[in-house]
OpenMM code with the backbone's topology and positions (N, CA, C; nanometers):
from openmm import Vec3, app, unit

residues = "UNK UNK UNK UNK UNK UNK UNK UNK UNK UNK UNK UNK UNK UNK UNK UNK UNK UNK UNK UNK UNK UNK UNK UNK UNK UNK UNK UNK UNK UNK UNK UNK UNK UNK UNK UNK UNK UNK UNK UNK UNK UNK UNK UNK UNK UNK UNK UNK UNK UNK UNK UNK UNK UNK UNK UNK UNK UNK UNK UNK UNK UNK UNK UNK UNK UNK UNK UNK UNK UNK UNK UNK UNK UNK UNK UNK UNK UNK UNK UNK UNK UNK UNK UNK UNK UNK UNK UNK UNK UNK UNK UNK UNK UNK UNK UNK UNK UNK UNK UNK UNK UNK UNK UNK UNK UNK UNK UNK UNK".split()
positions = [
    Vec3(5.8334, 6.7153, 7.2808),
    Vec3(5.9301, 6.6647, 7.3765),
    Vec3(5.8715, 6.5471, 7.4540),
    Vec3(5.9610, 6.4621, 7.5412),
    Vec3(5.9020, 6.3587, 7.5887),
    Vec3(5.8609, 6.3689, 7.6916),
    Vec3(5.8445, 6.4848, 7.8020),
    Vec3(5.7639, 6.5341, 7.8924),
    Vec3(5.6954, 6.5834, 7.8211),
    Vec3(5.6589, 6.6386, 7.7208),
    Vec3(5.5162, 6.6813, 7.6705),
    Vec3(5.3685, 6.5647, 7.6717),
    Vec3(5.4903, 6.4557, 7.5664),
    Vec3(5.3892, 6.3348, 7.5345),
    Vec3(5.4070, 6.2594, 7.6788),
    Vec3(5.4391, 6.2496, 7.7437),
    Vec3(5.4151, 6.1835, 7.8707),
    Vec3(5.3304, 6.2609, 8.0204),
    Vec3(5.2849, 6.4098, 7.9796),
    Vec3(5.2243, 6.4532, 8.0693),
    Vec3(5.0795, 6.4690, 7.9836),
    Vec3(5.0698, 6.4510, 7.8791),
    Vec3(4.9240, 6.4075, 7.8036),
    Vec3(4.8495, 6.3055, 7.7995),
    Vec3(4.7750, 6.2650, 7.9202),
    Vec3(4.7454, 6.2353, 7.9660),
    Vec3(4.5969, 6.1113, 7.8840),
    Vec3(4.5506, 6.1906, 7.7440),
    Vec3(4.4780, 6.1465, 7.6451),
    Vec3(4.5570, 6.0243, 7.5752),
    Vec3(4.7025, 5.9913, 7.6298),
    Vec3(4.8004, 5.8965, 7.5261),
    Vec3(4.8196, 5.8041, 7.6574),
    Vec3(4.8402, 5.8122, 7.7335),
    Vec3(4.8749, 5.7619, 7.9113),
    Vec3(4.8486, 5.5505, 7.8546),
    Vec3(4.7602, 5.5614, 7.7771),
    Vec3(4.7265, 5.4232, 7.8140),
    Vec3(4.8819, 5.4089, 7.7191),
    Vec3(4.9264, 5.4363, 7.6201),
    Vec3(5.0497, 5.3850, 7.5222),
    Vec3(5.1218, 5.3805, 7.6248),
    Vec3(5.1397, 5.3551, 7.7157),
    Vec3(5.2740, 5.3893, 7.8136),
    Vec3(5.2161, 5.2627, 7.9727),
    Vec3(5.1036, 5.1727, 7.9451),
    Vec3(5.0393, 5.0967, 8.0287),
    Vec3(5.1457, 4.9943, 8.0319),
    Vec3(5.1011, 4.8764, 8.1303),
    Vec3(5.1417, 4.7410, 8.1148),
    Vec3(5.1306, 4.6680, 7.9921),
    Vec3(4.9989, 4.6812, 7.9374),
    Vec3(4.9353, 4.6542, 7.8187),
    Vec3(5.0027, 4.6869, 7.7314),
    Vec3(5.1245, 4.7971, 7.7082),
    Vec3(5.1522, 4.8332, 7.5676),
    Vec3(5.3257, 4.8020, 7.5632),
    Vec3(5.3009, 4.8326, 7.4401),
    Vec3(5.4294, 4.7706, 7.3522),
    Vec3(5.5319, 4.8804, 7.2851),
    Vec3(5.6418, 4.8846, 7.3267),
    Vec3(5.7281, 4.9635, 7.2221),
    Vec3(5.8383, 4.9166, 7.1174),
    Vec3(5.7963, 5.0401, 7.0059),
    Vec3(5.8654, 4.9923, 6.8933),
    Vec3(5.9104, 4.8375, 6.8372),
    Vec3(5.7464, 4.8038, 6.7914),
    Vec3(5.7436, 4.6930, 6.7430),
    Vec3(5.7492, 4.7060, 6.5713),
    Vec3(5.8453, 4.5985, 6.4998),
    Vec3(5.8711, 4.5871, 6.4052),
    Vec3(5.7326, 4.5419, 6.3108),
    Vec3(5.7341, 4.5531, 6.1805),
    Vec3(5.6074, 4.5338, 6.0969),
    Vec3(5.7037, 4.4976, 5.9768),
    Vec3(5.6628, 4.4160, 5.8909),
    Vec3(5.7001, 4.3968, 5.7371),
    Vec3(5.5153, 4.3656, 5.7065),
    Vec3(5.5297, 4.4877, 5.5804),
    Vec3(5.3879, 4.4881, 5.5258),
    Vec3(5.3753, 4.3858, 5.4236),
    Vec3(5.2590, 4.3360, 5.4019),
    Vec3(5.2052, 4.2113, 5.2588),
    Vec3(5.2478, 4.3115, 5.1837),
    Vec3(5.1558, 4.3805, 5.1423),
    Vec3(5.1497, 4.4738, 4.9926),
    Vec3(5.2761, 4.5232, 4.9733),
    Vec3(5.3909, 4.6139, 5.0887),
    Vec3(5.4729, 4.5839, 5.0486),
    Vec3(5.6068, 4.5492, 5.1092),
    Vec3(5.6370, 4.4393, 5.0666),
    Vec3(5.7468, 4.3417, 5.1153),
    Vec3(5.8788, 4.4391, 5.1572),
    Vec3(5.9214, 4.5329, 5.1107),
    Vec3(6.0519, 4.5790, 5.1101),
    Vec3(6.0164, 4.6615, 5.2093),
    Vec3(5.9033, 4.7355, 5.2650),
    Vec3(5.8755, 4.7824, 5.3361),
    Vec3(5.8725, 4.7254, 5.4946),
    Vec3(5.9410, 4.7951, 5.5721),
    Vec3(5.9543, 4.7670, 5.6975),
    Vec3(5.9486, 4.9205, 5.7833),
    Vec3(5.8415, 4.8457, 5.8758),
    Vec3(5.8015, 4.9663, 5.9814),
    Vec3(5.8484, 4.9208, 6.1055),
    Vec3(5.8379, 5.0905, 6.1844),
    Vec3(5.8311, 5.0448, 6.3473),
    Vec3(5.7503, 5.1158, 6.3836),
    Vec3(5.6198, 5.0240, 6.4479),
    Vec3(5.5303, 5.1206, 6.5219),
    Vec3(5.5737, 5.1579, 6.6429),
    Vec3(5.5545, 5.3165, 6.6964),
    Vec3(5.6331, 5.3369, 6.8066),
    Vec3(5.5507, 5.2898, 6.9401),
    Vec3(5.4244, 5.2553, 6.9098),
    Vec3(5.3786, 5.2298, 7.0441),
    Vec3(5.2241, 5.1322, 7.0110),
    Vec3(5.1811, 5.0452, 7.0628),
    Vec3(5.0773, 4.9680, 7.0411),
    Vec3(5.0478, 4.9358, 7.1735),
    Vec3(4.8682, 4.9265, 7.2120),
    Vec3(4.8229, 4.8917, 7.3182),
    Vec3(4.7302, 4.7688, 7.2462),
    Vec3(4.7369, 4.6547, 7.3287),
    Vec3(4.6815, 4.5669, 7.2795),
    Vec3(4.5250, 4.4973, 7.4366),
    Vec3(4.4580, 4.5779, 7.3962),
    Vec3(4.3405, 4.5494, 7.5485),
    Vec3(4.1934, 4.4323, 7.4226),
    Vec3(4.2154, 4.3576, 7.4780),
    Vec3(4.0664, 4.3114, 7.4512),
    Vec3(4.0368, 4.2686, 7.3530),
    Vec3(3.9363, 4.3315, 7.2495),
    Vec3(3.9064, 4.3576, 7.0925),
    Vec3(3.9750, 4.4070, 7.0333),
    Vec3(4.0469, 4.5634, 7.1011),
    Vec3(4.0460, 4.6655, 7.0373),
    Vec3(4.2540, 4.6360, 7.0531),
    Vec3(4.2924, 4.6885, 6.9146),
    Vec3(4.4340, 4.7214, 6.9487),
    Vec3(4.4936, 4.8469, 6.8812),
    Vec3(4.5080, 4.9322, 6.9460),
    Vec3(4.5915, 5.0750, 6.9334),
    Vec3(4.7320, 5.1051, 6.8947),
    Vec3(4.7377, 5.1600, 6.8003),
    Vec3(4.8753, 5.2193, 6.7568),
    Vec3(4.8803, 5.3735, 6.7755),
    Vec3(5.0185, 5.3795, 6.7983),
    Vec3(5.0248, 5.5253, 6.7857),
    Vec3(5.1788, 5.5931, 6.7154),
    Vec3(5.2238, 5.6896, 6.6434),
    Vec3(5.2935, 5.6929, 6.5299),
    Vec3(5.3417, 5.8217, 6.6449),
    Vec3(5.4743, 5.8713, 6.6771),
    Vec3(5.5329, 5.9947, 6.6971),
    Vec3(5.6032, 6.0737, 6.6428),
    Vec3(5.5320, 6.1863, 6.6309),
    Vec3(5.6595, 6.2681, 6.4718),
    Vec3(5.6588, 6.4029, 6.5762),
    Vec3(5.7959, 6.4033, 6.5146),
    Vec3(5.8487, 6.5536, 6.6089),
    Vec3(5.8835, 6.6524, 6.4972),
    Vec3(5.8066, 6.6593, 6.3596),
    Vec3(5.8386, 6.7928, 6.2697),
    Vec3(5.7974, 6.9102, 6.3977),
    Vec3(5.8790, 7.0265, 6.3605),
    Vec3(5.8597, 7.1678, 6.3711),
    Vec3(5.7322, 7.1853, 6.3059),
    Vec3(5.6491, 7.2594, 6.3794),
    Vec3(5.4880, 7.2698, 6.3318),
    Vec3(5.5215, 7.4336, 6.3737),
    Vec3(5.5122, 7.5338, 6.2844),
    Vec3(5.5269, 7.6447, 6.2716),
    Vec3(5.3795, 7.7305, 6.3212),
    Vec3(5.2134, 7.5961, 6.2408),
    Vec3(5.1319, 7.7142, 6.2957),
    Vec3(5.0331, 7.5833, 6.2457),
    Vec3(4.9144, 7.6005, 6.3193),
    Vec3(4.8188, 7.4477, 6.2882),
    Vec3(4.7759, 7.4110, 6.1630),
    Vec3(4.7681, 7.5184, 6.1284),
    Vec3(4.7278, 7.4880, 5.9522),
    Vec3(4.8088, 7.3917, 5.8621),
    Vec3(4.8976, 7.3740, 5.9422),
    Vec3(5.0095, 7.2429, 5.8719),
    Vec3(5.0189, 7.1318, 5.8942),
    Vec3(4.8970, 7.0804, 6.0213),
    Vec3(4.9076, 6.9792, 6.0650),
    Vec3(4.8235, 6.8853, 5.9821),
    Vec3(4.7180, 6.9078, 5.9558),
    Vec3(4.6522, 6.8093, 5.7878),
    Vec3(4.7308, 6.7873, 5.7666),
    Vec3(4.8024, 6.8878, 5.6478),
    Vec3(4.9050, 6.8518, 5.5408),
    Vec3(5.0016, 6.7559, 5.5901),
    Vec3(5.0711, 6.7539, 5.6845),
    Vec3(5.1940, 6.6727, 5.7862),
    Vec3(5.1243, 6.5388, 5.7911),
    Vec3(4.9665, 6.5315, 5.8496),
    Vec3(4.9277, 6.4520, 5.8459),
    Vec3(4.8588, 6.3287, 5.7669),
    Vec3(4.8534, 6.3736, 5.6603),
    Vec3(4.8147, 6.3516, 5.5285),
    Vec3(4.9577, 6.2585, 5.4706),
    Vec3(5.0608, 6.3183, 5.5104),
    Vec3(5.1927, 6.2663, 5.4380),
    Vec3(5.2047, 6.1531, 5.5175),
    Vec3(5.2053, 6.1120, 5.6623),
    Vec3(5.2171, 5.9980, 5.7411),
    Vec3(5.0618, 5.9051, 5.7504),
    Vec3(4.9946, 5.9686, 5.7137),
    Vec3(4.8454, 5.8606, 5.6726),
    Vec3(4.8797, 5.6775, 5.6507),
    Vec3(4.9391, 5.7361, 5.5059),
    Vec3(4.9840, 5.6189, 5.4302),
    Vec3(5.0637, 5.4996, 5.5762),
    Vec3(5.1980, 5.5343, 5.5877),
    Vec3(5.2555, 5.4445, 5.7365),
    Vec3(5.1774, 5.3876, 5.7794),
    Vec3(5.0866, 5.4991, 5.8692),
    Vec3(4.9695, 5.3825, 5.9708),
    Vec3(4.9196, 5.3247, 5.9264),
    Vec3(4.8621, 5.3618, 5.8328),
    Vec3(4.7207, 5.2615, 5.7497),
    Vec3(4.8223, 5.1645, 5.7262),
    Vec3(4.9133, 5.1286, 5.6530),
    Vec3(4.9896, 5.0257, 5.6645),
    Vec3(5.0513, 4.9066, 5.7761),
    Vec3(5.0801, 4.9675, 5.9133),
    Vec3(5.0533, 4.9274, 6.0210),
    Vec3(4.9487, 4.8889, 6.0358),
    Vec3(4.8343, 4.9702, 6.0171),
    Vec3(4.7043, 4.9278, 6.0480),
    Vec3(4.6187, 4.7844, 6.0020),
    Vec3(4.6746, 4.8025, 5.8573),
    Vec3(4.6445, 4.7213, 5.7789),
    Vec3(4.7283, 4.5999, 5.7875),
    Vec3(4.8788, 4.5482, 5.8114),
    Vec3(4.9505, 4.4462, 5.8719),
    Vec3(4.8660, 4.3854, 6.0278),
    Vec3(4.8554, 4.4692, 6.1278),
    Vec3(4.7948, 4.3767, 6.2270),
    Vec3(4.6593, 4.3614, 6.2165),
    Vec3(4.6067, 4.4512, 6.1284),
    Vec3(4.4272, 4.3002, 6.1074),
    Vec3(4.4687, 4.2039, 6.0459),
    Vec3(4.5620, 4.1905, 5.9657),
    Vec3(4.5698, 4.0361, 5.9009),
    Vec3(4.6441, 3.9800, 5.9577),
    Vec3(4.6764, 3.9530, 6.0832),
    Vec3(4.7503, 3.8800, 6.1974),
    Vec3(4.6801, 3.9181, 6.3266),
    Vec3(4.5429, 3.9785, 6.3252),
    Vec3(4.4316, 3.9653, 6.4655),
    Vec3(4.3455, 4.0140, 6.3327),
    Vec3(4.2629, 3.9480, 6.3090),
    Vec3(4.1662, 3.9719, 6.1949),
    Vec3(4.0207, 4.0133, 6.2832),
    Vec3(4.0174, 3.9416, 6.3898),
    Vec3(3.8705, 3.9201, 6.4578),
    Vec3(3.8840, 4.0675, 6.6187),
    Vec3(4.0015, 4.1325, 6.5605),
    Vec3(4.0192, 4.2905, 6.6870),
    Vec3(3.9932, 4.4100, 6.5970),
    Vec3(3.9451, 4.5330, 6.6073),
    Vec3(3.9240, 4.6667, 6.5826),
    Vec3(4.0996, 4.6743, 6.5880),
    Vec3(4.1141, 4.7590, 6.5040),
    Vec3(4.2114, 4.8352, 6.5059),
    Vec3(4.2151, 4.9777, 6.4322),
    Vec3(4.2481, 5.0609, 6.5744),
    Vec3(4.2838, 5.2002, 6.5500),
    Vec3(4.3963, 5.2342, 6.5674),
    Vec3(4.4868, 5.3517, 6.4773),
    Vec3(4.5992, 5.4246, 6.4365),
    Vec3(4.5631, 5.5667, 6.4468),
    Vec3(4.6726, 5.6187, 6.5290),
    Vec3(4.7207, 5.7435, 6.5019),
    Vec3(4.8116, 5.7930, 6.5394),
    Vec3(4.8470, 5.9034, 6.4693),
    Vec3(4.9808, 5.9707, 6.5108),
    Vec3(4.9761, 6.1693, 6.5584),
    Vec3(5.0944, 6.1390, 6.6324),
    Vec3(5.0517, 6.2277, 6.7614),
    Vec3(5.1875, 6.3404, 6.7625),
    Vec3(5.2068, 6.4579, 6.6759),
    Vec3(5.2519, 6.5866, 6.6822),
    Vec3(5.3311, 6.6188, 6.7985),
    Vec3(5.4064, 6.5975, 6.8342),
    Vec3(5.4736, 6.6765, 6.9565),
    Vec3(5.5132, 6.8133, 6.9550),
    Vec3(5.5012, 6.8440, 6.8781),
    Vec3(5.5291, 6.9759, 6.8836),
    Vec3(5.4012, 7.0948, 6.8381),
    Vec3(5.2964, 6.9808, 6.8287),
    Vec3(5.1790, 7.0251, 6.7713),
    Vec3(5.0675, 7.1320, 6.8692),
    Vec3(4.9754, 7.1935, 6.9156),
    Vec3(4.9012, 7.2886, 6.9952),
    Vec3(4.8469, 7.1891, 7.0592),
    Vec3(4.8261, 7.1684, 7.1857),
    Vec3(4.7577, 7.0547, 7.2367),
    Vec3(4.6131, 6.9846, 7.1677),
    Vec3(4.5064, 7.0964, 7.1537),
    Vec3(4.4163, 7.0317, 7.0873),
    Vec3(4.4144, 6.9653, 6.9411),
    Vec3(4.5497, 6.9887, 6.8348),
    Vec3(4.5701, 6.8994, 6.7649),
    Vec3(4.6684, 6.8158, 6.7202),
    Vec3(4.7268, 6.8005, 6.8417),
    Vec3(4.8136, 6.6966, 6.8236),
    Vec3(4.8281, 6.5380, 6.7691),
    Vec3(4.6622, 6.4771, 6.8359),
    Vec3(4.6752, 6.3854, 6.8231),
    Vec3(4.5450, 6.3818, 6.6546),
    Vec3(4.6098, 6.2759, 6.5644),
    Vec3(4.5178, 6.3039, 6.5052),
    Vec3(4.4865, 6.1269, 6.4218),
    Vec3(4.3566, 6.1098, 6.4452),
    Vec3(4.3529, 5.9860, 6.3944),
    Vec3(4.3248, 5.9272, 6.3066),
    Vec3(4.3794, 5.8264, 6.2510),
    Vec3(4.4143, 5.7996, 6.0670),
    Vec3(4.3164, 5.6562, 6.0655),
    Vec3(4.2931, 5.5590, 6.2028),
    Vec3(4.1463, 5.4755, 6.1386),
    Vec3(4.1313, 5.4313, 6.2259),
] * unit.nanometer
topology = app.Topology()
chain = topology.addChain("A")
for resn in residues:
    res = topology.addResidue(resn, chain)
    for name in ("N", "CA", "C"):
        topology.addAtom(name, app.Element.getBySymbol(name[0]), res)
């Protein structure tokens, strides 16, 4: 829920001056492909994405697997803004809302 992800306090910076919502992406590799990252912080070197999925998470053991299936997305995100800030770090991840607090957030690079 969105008082969940907004009283988690570990995500707080996605929600700064600094950050950005739901910014559009068309990937190189692949063209037909079009994303929206739901949230990007852009400080410094470093620029942050973060992916929000609200599956029903029944019990943690599913959150790999869940996570494993949305890998691919970010890294794609991930991989679109180094080659348009080539010379910044960039980290991705995506963040379970419905997930046990300690694994909600889980990070893909």
């Amino acid at each position: 829920s969105a008082r969940r992800v907004l009283g988690d306090t570990r995500v707080a910076r996605f929600f700064s001056e600094n950050s950005y919502a739901e910014l559009s992406t068309l990937g190189k590799e692949y063209q037909n492909l079009i994303g929206r990252i739901d949230r990007i912080v852009i400080d410094n070197n470093l620029i942050e994405i973060i992916d929000f999925k609200t599956d029903k998470i029944k019990n943690e053991r599913e959150i790999p697997k869940l996570a494993a299936t949305y890998r691919r997305q970010v890294e794609e995100y991930c991989k679109t803004l180094k080659d348009i800030f080539p010379e910044r770090k960039i980290k991705g991840y995506i963040y379970f809302t419905d997930g046990p607090f300690e694994k909600r957030i889980q990070q893909v690079s």
